[in-house]
C-alpha positions as CSV (number, residue, x, y, z in Angstrom):
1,X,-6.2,8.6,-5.6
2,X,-7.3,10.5,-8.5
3,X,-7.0,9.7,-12.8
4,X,-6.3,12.8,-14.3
5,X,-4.1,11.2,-17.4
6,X,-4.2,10.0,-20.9
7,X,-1.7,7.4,-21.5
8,X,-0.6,7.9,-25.4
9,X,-2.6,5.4,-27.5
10,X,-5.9,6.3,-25.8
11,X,-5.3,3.7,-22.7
12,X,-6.6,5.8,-20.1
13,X,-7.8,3.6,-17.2
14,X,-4.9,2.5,-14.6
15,X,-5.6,-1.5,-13.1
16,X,-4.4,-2.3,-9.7
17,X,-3.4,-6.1,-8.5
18,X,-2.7,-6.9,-4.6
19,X,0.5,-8.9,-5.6
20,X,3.6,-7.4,-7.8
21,X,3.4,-8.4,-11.6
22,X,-0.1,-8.4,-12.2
23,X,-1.3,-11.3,-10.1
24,X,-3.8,-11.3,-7.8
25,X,-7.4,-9.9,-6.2
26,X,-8.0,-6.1,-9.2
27,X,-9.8,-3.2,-9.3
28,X,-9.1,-0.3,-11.4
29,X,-9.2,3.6,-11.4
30,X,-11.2,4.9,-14.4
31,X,-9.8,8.3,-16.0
32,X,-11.6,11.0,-14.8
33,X,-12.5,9.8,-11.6
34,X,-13.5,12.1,-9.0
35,X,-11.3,10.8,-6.4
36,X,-11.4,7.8,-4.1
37,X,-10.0,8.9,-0.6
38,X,-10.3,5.7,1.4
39,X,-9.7,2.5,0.2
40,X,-11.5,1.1,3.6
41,X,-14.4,1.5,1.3
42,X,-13.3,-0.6,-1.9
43,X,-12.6,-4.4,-2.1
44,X,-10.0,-5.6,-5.5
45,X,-11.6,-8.9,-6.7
46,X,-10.2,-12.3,-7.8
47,X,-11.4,-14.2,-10.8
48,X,-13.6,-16.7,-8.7
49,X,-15.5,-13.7,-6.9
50,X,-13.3,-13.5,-4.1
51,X,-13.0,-10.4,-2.2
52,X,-10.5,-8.6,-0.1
53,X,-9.9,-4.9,1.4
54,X,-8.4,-2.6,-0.6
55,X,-6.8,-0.5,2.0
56,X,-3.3,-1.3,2.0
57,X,-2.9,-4.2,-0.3
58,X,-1.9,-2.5,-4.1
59,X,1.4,-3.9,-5.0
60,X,1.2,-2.7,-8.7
61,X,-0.8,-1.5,-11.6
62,X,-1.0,-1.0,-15.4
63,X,-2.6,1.3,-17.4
64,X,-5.2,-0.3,-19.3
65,X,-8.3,0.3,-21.6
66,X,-10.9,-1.9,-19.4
67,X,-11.7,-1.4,-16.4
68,X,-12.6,-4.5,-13.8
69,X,-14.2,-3.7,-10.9
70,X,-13.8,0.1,-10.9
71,X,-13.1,1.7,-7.4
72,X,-14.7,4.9,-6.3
């Protein structure tokens, strides 16, 4: 994956949940990012510190001007 894109209003980070509508374990992809080419290698995080794989498990995303838990 790779952030090359300014969303208008300066919201240039995209957030990824595991579940559909926001919900679930995040990470994010901050704008400029070099590229992250296996997601074997990243965990998305829940709000009590729970971790799970990232490979396989992004159901949606947002662009957004934070960025929790950043992938690389």
């Amino acid at each position: 994956m790779l952030n090359t894109g300014t969303y208008s209003g300066g919201v240039n980070n995209v957030q990824f949940w595991e579940n559909k509508g926001a919900d679930g374990h995040t990470g994010c992809l901050r704008r400029g990012e070099l590229y992250v080419d296996d997601l074997r290698d990243n965990t998305l995080v829940e709000d009590d510190g729970g971790r799970i794989n990232a490979n396989n498990k992004i159901s949606s995303h947002q662009w957004s001007s934070g960025c929790s838990n950043p992938l690389t």
